[in-house]
PATI-306881 format. One line per 5 residues: number of its first residue (from 1); their letters; for each residue y, x, z of C-alpha. Coordinates in nm, 4 decimals. Layout:
# residues N
NUM	a	Y,X,Z  ...
# end
This chain:
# residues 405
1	xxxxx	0.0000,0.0000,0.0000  0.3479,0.1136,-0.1390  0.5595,0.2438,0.2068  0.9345,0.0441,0.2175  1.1981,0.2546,0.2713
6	xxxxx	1.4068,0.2405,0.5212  1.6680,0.1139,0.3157  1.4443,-0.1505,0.2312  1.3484,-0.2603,0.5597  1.6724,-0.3308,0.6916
11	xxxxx	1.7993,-0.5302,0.3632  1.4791,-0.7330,0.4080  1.5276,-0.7871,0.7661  1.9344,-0.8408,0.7026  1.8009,-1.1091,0.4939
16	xxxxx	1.5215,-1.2846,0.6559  1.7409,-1.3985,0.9815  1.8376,-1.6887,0.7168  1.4795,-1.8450,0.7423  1.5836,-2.0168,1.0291
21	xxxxx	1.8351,-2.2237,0.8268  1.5174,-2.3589,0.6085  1.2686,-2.6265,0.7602  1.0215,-2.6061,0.5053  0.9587,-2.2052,0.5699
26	xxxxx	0.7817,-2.2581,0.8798  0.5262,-2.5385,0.7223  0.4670,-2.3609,0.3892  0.4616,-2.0110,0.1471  0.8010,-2.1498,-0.0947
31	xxxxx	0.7942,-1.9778,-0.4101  0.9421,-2.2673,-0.6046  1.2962,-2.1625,-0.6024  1.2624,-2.1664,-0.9471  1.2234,-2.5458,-0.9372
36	xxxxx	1.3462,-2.6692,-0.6295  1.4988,-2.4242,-0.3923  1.4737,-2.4848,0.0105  1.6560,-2.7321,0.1606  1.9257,-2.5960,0.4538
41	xxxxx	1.8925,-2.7674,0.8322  2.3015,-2.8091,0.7502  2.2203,-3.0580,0.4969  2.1429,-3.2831,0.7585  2.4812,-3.2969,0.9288
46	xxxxx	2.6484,-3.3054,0.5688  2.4622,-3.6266,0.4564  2.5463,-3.7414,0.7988  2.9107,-3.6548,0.7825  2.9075,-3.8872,0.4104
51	xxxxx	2.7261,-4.1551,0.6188  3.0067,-4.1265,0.9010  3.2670,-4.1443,0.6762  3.1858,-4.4429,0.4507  3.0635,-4.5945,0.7627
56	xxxxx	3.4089,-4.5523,0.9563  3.6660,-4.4976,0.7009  3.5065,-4.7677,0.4054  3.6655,-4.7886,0.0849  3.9909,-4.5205,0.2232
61	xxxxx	3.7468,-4.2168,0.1733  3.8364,-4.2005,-0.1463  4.1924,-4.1464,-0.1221  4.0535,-3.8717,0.1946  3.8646,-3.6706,-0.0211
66	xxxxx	3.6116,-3.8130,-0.2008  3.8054,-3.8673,-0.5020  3.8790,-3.4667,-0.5274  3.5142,-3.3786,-0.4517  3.3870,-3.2928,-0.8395
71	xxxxx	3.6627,-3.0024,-0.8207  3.6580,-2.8736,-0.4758  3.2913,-2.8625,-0.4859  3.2812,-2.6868,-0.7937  3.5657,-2.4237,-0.6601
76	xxxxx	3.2295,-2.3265,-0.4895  3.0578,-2.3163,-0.7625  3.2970,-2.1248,-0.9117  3.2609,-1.8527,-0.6703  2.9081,-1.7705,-0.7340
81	xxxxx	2.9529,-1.7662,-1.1195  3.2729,-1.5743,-1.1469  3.5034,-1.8632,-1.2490  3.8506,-1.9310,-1.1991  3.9168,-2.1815,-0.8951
86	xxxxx	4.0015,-2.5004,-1.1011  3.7578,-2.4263,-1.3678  3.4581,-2.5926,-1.2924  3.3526,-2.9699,-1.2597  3.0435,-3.1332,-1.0779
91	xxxxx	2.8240,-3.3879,-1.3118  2.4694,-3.5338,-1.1851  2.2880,-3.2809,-1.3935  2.3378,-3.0739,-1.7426  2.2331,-3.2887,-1.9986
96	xxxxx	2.5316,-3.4518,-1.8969  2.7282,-3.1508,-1.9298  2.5958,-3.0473,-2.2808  2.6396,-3.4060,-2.4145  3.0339,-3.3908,-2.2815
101	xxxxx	3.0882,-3.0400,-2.4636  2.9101,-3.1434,-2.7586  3.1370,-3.4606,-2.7769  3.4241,-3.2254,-2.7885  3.3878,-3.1044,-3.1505
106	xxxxx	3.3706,-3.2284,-3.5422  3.1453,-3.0900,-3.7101  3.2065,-3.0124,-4.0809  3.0014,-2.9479,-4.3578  3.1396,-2.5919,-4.3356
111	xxxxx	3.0767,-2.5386,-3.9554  2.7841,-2.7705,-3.8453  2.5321,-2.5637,-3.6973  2.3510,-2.5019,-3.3684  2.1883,-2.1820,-3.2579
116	xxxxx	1.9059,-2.1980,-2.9875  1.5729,-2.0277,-2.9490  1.2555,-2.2079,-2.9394  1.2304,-2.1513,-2.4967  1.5626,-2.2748,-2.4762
121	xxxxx	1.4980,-2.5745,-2.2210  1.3612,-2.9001,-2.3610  1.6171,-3.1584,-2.2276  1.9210,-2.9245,-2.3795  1.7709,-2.9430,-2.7272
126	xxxxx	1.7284,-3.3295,-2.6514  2.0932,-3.3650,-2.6531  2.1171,-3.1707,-2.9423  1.8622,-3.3140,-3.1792  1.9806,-3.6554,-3.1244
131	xxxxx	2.2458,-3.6123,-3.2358  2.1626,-3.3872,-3.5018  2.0185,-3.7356,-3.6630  2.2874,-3.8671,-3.7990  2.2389,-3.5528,-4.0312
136	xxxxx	2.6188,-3.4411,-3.9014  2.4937,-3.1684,-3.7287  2.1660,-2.9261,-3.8509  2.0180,-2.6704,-3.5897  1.8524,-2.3456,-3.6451
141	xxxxx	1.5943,-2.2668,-3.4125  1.5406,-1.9334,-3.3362  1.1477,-1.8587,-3.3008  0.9921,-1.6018,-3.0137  0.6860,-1.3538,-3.1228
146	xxxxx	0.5266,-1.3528,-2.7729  0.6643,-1.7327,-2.6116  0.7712,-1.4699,-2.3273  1.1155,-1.3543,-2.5072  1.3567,-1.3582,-2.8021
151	xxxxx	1.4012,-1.0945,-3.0124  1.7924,-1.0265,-2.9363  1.8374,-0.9013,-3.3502  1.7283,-1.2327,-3.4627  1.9157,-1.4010,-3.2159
156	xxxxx	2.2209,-1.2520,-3.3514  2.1356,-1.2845,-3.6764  2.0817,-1.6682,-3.6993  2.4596,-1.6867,-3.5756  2.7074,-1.7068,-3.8650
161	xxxxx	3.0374,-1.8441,-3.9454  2.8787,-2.1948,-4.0362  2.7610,-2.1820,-3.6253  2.9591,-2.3924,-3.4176  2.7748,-2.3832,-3.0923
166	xxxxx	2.5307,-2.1820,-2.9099  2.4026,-2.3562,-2.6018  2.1431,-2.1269,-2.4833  1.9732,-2.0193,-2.0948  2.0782,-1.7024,-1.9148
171	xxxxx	1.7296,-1.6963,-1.7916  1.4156,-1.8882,-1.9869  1.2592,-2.1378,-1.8128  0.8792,-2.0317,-1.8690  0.8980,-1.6765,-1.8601
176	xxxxx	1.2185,-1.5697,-1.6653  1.3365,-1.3541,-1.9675  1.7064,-1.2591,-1.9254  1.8601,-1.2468,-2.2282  2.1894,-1.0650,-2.2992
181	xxxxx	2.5122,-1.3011,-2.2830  2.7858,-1.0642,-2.3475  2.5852,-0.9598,-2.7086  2.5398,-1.3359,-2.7721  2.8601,-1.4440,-2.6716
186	xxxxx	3.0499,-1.1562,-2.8577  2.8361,-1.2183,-3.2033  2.9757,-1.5938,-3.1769  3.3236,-1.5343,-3.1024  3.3078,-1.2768,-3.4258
191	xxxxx	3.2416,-1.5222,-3.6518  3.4477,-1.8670,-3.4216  3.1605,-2.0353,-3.2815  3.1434,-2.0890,-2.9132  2.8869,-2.0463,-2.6680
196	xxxxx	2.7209,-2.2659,-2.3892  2.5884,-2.0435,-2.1182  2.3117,-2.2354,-1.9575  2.2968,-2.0234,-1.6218  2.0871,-2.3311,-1.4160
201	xxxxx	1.7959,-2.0147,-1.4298  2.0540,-1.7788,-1.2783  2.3153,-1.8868,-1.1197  2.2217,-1.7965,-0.7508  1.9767,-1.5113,-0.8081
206	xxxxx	2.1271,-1.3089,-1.0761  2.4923,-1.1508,-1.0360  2.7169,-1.2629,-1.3760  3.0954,-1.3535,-1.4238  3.1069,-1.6671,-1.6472
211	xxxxx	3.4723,-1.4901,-1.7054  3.3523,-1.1368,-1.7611  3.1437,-1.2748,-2.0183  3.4280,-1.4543,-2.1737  3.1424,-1.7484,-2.2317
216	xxxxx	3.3673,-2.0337,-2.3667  3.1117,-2.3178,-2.1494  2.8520,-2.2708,-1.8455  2.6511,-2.5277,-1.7254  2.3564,-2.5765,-1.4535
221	xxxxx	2.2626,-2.7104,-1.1369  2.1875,-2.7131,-0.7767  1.8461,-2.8004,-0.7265  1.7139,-2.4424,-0.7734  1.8399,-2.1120,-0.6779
226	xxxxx	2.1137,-2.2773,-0.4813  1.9386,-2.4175,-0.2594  2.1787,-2.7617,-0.3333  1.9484,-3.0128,-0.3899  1.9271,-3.2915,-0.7263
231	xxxxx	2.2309,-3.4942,-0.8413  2.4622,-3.1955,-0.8677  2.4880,-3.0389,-1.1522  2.8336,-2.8396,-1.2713  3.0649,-2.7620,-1.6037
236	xxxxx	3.2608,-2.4577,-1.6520  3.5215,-2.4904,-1.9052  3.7447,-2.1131,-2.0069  4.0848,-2.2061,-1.8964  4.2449,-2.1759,-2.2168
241	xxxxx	4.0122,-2.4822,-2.3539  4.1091,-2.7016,-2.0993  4.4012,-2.8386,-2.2714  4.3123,-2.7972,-2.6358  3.9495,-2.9937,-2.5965
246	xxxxx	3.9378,-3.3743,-2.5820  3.5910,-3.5188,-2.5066  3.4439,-3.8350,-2.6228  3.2040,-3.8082,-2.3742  3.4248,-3.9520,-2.1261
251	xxxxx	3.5448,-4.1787,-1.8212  3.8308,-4.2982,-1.6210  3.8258,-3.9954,-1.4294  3.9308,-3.8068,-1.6980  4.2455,-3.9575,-1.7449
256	xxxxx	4.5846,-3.7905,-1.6232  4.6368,-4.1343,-1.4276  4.3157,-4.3025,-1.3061  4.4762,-4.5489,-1.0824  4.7149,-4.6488,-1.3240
261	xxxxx	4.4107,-4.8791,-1.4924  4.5984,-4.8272,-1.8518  4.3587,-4.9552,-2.1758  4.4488,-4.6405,-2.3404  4.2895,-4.2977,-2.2163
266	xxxxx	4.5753,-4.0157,-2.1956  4.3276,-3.7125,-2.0806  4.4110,-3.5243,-1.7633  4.6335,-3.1636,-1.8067  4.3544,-2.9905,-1.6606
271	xxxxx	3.9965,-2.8990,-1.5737  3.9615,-3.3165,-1.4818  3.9736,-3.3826,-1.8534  3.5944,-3.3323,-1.8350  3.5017,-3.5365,-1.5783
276	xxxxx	3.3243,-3.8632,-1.6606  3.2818,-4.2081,-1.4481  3.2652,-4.2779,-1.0840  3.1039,-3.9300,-0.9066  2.7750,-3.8902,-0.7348
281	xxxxx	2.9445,-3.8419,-0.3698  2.6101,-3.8181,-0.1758  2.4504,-3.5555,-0.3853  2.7906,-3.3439,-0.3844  2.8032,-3.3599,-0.0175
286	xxxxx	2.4461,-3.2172,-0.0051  2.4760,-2.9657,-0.2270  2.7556,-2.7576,-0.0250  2.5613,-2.6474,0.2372  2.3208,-2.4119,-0.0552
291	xxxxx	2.6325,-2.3111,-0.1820  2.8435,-2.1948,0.1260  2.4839,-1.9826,0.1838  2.5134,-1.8106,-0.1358  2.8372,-1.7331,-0.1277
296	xxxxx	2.8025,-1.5447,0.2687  2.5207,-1.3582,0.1551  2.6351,-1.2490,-0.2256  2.4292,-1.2530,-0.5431  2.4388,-0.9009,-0.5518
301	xxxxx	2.2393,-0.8552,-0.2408  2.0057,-1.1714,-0.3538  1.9378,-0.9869,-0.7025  1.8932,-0.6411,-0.4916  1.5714,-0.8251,-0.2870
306	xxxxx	1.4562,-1.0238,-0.5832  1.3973,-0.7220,-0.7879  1.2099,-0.5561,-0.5309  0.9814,-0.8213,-0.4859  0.9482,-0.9633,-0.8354
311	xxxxx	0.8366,-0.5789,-0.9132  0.6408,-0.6148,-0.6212  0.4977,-0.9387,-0.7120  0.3909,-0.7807,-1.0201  0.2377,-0.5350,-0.8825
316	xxxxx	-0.0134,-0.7234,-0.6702  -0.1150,-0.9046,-0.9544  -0.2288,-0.6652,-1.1795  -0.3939,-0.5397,-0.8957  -0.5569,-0.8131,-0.8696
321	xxxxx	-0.6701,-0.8485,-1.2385  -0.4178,-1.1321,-1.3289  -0.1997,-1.1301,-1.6772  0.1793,-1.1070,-1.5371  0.3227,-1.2858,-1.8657
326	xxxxx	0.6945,-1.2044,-1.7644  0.8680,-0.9030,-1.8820  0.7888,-0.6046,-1.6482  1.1537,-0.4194,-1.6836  1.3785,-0.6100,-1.4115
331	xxxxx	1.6550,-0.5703,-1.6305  1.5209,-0.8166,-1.8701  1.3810,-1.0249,-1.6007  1.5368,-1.3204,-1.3665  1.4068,-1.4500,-1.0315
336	xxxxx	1.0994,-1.5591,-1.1395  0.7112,-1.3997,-1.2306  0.4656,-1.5703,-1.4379  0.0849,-1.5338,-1.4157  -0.1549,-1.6006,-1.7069
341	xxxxx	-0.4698,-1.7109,-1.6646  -0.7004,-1.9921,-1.8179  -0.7759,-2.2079,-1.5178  -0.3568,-2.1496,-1.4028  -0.3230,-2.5341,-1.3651
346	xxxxx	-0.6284,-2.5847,-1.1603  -0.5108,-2.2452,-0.9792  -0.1434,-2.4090,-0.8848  -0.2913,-2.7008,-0.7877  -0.5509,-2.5356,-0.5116
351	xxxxx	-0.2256,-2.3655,-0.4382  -0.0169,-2.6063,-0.3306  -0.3003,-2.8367,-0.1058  -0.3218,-2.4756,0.0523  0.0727,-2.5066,0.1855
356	xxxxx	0.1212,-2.2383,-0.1142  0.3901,-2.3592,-0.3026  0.4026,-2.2795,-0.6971  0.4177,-2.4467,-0.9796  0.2664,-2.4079,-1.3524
361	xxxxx	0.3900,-2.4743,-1.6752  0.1835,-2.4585,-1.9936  0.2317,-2.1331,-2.2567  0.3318,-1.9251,-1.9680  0.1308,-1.9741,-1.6080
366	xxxxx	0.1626,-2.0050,-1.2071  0.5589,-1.9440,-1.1898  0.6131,-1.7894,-0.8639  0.9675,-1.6864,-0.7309  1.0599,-1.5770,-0.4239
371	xxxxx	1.3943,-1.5491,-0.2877  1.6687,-1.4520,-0.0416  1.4060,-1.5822,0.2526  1.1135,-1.4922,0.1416  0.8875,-1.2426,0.3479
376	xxxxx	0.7533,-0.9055,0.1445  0.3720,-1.0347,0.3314  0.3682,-1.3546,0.1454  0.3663,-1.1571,-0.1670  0.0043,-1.0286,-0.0586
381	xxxxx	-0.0666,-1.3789,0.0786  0.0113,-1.5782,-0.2718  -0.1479,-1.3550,-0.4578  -0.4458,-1.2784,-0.2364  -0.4610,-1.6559,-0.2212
386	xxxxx	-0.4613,-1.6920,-0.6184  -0.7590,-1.4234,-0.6404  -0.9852,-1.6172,-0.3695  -0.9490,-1.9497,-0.5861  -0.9858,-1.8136,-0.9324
391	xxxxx	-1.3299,-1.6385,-0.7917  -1.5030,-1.9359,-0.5927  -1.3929,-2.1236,-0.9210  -1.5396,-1.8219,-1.1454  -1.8247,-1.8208,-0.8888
396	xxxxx	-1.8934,-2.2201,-0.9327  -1.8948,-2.1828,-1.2822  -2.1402,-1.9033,-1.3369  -2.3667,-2.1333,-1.0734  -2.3227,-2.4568,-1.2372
401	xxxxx	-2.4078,-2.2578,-1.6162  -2.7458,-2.0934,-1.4446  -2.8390,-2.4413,-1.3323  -2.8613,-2.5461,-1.7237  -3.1448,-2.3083,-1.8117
# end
């Protein structure tokens, strides 16, 4: 067994006194950060404090806060990704988002096309190809050799000066691939297409600056690596767009004068232009407590741990005779391993009636990520746990195939 330094030991340790904050780690082995990340005892008292409120102050909460909470939430937001305070608005989830940006553009038979690869995430290229049916809009689909990554040159090269957006992820889904932003995002701006950073993969485990990047869009959401729970997903628009972009996608609380109940929409000066109907108030409330996390701690210091024990991860399960079907280089890697294997489904499945939480998804494996709270032992206890199942199942196989002759 590898020997941590004793640099290591004390970032781990640094680290793991935010356990505490997490109910679930004391039932169960969470490696589903990648999915849905732990909930925070603080969300409790926040859901509370919204039950309080509407309870006491009824319909005045509004005018108290409520009202404001889609950009003062996402000023926390903002924080994580880099943004500008102001620059970011909260939505229930990113289809949402994608389907307001979209609505924010013409397309013309000279610029009319759309630039993803084929592991971009499924719901984005929903919003897409529905509306590519009206034959306005055509999308080029950039194909992987391996279904792990994307070959960065042909990325590029499917971008021209017919592209009009590229709305791809950070981080893919399956495979936790990392692919390169500022190359992507530079290659569109050459030719005047704009980008869609999709960082719902990254945003919480990866350090970026959505403004560093110069990406002209970012979506994602809470429910994973910020530990912020369903319903609250969020919009970055680049601060110079804010007045020049006028979505059809839209709702009264995009209008410069909500209250003013006019029949004719005159869009809001500012980063509200993007907002859409009445807000999700619950789900914003819940989400803060993941966030506030994040931002004490750092992404930095997140990605610093994550590395070490995604390498680790890897490690143990080549050891162990598994297929890791992520890239090995952390540099091209996000948060999250992936582990091959025929029987993977069956595998996660055992896994999680053990109090081993995983999850699978076809073409790529058991996707196992730990994060900021996870202890360097249950990396030996997932995988030592995955290697016990696949042989009793290997062993009951072989038994049940003697019994035929």
């Amino acid at each position: 067994m590898r020997i941590k330094s004793t640099k290591e030991k004390l970032l781990t340790d640094e680290l793991l006194k935010w356990r505490s904050e997490f109910p679930i780690l004391d039932k169960a082995v969470y490696l589903i950060s990648h999915s849905l990340g732990a909930m925070p005892k603080e969300t409790y008292r926040r859901l509370q404090d919204f039950a309080e409120t509407w309870a006491t102050r009824g319909v005045r909460a509004w005018a108290e806060g409520w009202w404001d909470m889609p950009v003062t939430t996402g000023n926390e937001v903002a924080r994580i990704i880099g943004a500008e305070q102001g620059s970011v608005v909260m939505h229930q989830n990113v289809s949402i988002c994608q389907s307001i940006i979209l609505s924010c553009f013409e397309p013309t038979p000279q610029r009319n096309k759309i630039v993803y690869s084929e592991l971009n995430f499924p719901s984005v290229m929903y919003v897409y190809e529905a509306h590519a049916r009206n034959d306005k809009l055509r999308i080029h689909i950039v194909a992987s050799d391996d279904g792990i990554t994307v070959p960065l040159e042909r990325f590029l090269e499917a971008i021209d000066e017919e592209t009009l957006l590229v709305p791809f992820s950070h981080v893919l889904f399956k495979s936790g691939f990392l692919q390169n932003a500022k190359a992507i995002t530079d290659r569109a701006h050459e030719v005047g297409a704009m980008v869609v950073l999709d960082s719902y993969q990254s945003a919480g485990t990866v350090p970026f600056s959505v403004k560093d990047l110069n990406v002209d869009f970012a979506t994602g959401g809470s429910v994973k690596w910020l530990c912020g729970g369903p319903g609250a997903g969020y919009l970055y628009v680049r601060p110079d767009l804010q007045q020049e972009l006028q979505p059809k996608a839209t709702g009264w609380m995009a209008h410069e004068e909500p209250f003013a109940f006019e029949t004719e929409l005159r869009y809001a000066p500012n980063v509200a232009r993007f907002l859409h109907g009445s807000p999700a108030i619950p789900a914003l409330y819940a989400a803060q407590s993941g966030y506030r996390i994040i931002n004490e701690i750092g992404v930095e210091r997140i990605r610093e741990k994550s590395v070490k024990q995604t390498t680790r991860l890897i490690e143990l399960a080549e050891e162990a005779g598994f297929k890791v079907t992520s890239p090995k280089d952390p540099v091209d890697r996000g948060g999250t391993i992936t582990v091959g294997h025929e029987d993977a489904g069956a595998i996660t499945k055992e896994l999680i009636r053990r109090e081993f939480i995983v999850d699978y998804r076809p073409g790529a494996g058991v996707r196992i990520s730990p994060h900021f709270y996870t202890k360097d032992e249950e990396l030996e206890l997932v995988i030592t746990e995955m290697k016990k199942i696949r042989d009793t199942r290997a062993y009951a196989q072989h038994e049940t195939l003697g019994a035929t002759f």
